[in-house]
C-alpha positions in Angstrom: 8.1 -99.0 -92.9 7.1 -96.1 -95.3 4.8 -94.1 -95.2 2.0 -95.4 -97.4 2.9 -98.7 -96.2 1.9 -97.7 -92.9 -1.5 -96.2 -94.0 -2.3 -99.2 -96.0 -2.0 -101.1 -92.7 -4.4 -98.4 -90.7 -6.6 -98.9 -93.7 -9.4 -100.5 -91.1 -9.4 -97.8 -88.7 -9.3 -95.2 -91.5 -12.4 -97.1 -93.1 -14.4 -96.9 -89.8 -13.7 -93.3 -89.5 -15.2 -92.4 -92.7 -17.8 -94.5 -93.0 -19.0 -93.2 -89.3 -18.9 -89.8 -90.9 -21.0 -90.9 -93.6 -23.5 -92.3 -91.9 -23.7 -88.8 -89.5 -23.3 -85.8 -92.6 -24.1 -82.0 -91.3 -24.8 -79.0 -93.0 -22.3 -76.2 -93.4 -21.9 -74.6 -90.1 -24.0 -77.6 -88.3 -21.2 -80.0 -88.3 -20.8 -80.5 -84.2 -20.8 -84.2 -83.8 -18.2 -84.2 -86.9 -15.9 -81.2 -85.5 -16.0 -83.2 -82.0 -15.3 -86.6 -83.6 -12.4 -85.1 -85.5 -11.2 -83.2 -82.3 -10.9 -86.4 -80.5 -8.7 -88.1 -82.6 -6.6 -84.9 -82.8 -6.0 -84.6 -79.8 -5.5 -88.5 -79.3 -2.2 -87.8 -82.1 -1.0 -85.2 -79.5 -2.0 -81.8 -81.3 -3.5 -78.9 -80.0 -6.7 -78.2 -81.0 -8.3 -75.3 -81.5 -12.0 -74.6 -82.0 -15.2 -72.3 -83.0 -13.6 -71.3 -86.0 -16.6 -70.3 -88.4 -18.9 -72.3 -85.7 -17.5 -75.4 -86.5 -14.3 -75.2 -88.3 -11.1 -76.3 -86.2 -7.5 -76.2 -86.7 -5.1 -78.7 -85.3 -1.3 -77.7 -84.8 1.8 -79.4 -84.2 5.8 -78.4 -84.2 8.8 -80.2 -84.3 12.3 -78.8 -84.7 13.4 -75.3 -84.0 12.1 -74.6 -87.6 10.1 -71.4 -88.6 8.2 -72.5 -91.5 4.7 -73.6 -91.6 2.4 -75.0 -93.7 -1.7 -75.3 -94.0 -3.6 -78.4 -95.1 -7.3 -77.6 -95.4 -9.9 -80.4 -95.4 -13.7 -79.6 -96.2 -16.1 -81.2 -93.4 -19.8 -80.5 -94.7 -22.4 -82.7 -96.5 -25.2 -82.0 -99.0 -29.1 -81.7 -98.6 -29.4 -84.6 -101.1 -31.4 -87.7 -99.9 -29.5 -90.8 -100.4 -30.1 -93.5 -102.6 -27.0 -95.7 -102.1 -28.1 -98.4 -99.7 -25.2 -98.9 -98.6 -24.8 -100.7 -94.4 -23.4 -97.3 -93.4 -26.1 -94.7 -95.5 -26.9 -91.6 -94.1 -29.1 -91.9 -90.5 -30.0 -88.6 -91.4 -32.8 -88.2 -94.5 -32.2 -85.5 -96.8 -28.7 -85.3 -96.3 -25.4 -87.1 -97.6 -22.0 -86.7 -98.2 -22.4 -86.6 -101.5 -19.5 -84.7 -102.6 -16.7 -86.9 -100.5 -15.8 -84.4 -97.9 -16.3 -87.0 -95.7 -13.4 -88.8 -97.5 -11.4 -85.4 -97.4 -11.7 -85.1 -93.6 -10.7 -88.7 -93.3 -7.5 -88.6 -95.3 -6.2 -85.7 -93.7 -6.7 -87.6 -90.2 -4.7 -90.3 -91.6 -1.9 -87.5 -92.4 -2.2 -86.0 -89.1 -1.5 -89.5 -87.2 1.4 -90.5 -89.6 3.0 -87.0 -89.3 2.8 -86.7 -85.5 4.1 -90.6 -85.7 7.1 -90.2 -87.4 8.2 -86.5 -86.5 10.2 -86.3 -89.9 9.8 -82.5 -90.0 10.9 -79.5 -88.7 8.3 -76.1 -88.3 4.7 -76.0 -87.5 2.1 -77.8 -89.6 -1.9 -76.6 -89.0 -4.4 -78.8 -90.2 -7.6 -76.8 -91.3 -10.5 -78.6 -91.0 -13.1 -76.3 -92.3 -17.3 -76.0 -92.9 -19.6 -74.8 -95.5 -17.6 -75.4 -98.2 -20.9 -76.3 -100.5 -23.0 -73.0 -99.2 -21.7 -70.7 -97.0 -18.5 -69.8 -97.6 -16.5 -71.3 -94.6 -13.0 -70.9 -95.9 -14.1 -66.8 -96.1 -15.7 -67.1 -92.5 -12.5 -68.5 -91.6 -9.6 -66.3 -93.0 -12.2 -63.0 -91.9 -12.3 -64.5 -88.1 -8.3 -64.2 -88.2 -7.2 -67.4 -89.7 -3.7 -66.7 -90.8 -3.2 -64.4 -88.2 -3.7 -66.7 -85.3 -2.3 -69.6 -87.5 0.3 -68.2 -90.1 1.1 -70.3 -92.8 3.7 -69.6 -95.5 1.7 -71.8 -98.1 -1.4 -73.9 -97.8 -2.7 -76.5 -100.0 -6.0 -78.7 -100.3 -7.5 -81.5 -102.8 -10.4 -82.8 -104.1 -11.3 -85.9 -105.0 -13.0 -87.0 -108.6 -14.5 -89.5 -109.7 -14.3 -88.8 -113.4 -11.0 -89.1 -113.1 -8.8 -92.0 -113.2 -8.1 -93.7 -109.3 -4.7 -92.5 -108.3 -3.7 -89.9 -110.9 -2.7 -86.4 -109.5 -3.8 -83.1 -111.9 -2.4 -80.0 -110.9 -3.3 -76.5 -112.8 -0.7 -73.2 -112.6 -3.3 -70.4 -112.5 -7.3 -71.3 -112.5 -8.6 -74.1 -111.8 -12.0 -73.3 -110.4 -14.6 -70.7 -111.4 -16.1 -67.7 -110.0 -19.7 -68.1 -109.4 -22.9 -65.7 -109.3 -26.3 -65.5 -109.4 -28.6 -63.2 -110.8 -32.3 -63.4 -110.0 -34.1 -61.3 -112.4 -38.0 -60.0 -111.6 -40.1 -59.2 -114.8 -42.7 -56.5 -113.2 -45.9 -56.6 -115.4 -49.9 -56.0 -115.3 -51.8 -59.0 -114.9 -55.5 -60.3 -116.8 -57.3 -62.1 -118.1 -56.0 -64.9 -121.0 -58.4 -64.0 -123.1 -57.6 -60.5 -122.8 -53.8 -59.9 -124.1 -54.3 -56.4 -125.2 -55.2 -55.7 -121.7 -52.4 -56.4 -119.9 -48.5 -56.3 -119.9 -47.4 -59.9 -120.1 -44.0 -60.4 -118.0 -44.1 -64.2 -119.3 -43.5 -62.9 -122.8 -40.9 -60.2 -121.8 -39.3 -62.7 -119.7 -38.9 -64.8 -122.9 -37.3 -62.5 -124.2 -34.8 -61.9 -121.6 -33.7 -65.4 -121.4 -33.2 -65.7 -125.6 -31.1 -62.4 -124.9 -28.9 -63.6 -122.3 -27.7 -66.4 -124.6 -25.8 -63.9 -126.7 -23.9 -62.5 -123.6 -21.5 -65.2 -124.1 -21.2 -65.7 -128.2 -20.9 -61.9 -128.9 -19.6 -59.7 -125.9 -17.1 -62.0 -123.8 -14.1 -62.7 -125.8 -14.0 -66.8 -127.1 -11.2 -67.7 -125.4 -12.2 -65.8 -121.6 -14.0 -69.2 -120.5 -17.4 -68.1 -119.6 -20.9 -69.5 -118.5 -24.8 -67.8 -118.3 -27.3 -70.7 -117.2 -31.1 -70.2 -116.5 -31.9 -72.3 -114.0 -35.5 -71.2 -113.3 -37.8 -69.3 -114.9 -41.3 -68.9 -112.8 -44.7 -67.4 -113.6 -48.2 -67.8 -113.9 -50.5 -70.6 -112.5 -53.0 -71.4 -115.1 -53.7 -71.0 -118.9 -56.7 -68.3 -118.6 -54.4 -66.1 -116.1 -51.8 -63.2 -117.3 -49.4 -63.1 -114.5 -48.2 -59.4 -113.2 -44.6 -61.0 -112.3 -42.6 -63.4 -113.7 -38.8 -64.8 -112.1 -35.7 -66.1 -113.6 -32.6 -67.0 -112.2 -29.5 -67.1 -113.9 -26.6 -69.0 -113.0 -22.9 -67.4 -114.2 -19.8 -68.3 -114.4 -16.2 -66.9 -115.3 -12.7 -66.7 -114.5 -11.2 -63.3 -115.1 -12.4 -60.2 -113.0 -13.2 -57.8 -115.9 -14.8 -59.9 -117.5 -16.8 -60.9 -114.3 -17.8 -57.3 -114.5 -18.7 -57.2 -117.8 -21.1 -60.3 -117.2 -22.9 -58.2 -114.6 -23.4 -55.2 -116.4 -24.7 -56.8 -119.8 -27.3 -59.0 -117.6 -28.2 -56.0 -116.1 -28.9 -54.3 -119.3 -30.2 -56.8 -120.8 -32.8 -57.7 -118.5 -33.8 -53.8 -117.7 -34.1 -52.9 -122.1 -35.9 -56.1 -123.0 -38.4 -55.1 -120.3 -38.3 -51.4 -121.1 -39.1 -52.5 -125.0 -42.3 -54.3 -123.8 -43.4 -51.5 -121.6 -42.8 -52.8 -118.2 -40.0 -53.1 -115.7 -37.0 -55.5 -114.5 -35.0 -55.6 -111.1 -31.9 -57.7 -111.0 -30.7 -58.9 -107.4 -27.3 -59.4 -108.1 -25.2 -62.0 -105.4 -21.7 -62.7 -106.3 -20.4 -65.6 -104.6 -17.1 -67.6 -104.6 -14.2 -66.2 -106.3 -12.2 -67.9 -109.3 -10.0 -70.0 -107.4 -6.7 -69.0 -108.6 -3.3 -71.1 -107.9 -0.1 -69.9 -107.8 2.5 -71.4 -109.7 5.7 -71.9 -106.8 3.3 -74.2 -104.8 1.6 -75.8 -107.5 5.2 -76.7 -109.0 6.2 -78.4 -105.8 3.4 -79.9 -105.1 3.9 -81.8 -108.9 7.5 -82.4 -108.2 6.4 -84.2 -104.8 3.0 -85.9 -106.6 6.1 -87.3 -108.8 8.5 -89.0 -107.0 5.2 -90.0 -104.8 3.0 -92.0 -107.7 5.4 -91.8 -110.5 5.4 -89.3 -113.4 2.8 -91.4 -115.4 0.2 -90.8 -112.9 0.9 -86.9 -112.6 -1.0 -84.8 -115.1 -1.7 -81.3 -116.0 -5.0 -80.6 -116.4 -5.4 -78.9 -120.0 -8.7 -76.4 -118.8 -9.9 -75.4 -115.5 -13.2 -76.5 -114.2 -16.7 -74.8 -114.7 -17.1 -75.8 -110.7 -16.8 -73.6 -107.5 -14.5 -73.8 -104.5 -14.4 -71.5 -101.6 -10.6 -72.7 -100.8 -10.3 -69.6 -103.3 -10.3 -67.1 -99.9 -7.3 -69.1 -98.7 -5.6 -68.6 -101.5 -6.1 -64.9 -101.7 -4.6 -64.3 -98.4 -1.8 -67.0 -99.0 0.2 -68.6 -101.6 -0.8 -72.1 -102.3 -2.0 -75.0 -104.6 -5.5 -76.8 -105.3 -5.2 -80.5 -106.9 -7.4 -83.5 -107.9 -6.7 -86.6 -107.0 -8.6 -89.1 -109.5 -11.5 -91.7 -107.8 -12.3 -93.3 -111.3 -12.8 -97.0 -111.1 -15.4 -97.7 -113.9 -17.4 -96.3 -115.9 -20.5 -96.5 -114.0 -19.1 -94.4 -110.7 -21.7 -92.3 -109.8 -20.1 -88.7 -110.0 -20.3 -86.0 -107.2 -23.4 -84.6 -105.3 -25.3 -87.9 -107.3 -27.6 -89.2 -105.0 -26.1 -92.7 -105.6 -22.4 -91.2 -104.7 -20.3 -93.0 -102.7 -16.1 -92.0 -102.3 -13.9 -94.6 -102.8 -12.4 -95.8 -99.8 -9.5 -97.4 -101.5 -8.3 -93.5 -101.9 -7.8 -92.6 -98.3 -4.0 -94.4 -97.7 -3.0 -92.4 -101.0 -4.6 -89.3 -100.1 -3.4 -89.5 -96.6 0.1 -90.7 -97.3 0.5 -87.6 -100.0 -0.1 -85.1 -97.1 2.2 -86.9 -95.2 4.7 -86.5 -98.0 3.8 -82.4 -98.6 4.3 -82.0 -95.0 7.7 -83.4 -95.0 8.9 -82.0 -98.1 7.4 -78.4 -97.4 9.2 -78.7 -93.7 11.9 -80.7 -94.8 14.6 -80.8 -92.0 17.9 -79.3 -92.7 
């Protein structure tokens, strides 16, 4: 029986598994109960399991062969602080929290590789299984690869998907280069003089300034990045005041920014920065920028992202394996990994109408029907990266 046959057959037990997860979601470095769960059935396949990585990451090794190859597959393992609004038998017990983003799908496929690669023993080297938190907030793929990640478990490449449902169900799009965004935030205080409404001339007005801040920042983009350097500066919040009759002393906006190239990541800094500070200066008062840069573009490198197509080929066919034309606006801290080691970052498409509810939606749900694919394409990587001689 091949491979995806096989996992079409465990399709109850795989079901079970993620649906259980779904019903229990954690926050990034709070996933216990769903590190131990996934331990369990690890060790049940016959790997060794190792623990405590970034609090609740674990990694989960097995070799076959004399080979000296190995390869990383990374799952995400964390859910969202979204309150869920599926009603579904299995919804989150916990309110306020969901897998709203399919990680809980993600963990589950790769668990489905794990048992059908430690089944069928059709390789030779070391595969490690990454099963890793806080992807959504705290960087667990940087906790992980700073607490020694390839060092304890080298891997000569390492690979990891996503799911979307945007895309069509069962079609593969790979991306040489970037394929995920660099993200920032810049939280920008407007330092004024308060009053009285009805007595403008009185004060300094940080409300107005800050106005004026956030019309400036739109022209960061159109007139100092080049048009073809993909590039976004969002305001997401812009707070001050509490009443009509009252002139604020402070007002707060916080800008969202997003890029792929380092200069021009840079250059996105230091025009916000100047911005902010010379709109204030022209209205007489002052502006402090608190400037947090967070995940790195993730950037893919083109040996593993070829092979991964080549094997996404003869796995689905070549009409379901596309290129994707642009990179996404999004974040992903699986970036970290592949600064330290070469590798490859995919979608795998979820679509199945129009009407899917799309990632971190409240109403979210992954598609179960995507776990034998998922799980039997890791099955297929792992073979083919460790093919035996």
């Amino acid at each position: 029986m091949n491979v995806r046959a096989a996992l079409t057959n465990a399709m109850p037990e795989l079901t079970a598994i993620r649906q259980d997860l779904h019903a229990h979601p954690e926050l990034g470095l709070e996933e216990v109960r769903t590190s131990e769960l996934i331990a369990r059935h690890l060790e049940s396949y016959g790997y060794k399991v190792t623990r405590g990585l970034a609090k609740t990451g674990l990694v989960a090794t097995l070799s076959n062969g004399t080979g000296r190859r190995s390869v990383g597959i990374r799952a995400d393992i964390d859910a969202l602080p979204i309150l869920e609004e599926t009603g579904l038998p299995y919804a989150s017990k916990t309110p306020g929290l969901m897998h709203a983003c399919g990680h809980d799908g993600h963990t589950t496929m790769l668990l489905g590789a794990a048992r059908a690669i430690a089944e069928r023993r059709n390789f030779d080297g070391t595969v490690h299984l990454i099963f890793q938190p806080a992807e959504e907030n705290f960087g667990g793929a940087r906790i992980m690869v700073e607490e020694g990640l390839f060092d304890r478990f080298p891997c000569d490449a390492v690979f990891a998907l996503h799911n979307e449902p945007a895309l069509p169900f069962g079609q593969f799009y790979f991306r040489e280069g970037a394929i995920m965004a660099a993200v920032d935030e810049a939280t920008i205080t407007v330092n004024g003089r308060g009053g009285h409404g009805a007595e403008p001339q009185e004060t300094a007005d940080p409300i107005v300034a800050g106005a004026s801040i956030v019309m400036a920042l739109q022209t960061i983009v159109s007139r100092n990045i080049h048009p073809l350097d993909p590039t976004v500066v969002t305001v997401g919040s812009f707070h001050g005041g509490t009443a009509s009759n009252i002139i604020p002393g402070r007002a707060e906006i916080v800008v969202g920014i997003r890029s792929f190239d380092a200069d021009v990541r840079d250059e996105l800094e230091r025009r916000i920065r100047l911005i902010a500070e010379r709109q204030a200066e022209s209205y007489a008062m002052t502006a402090t920028v608190d400037y947090l840069r967070s995940y790195d573009a993730t950037i893919n490198h083109k040996h593993e992202t070829d092979l991964l197509r080549d094997i996404a080929i003869r796995f689905a066919g070549a009409e379901k394996v596309m290129d994707l034309p642009r990179p996404f606006m999004g974040s992903e801290d699986f970036a970290y990994m592949l600064k330290e080691r070469p590798g490859s970052y995919f979608f795998l498409g979820a679509k199945t109408s129009e009407s899917d509810p799309q990632l971190h939606h409240p109403g979210y749900n992954f598609n179960d029907d995507l776990l034998p694919v998922g799980a039997a394409f890791w099955t297929e990587v792992a073979e083919s990266y460790l093919k035996p001689a």
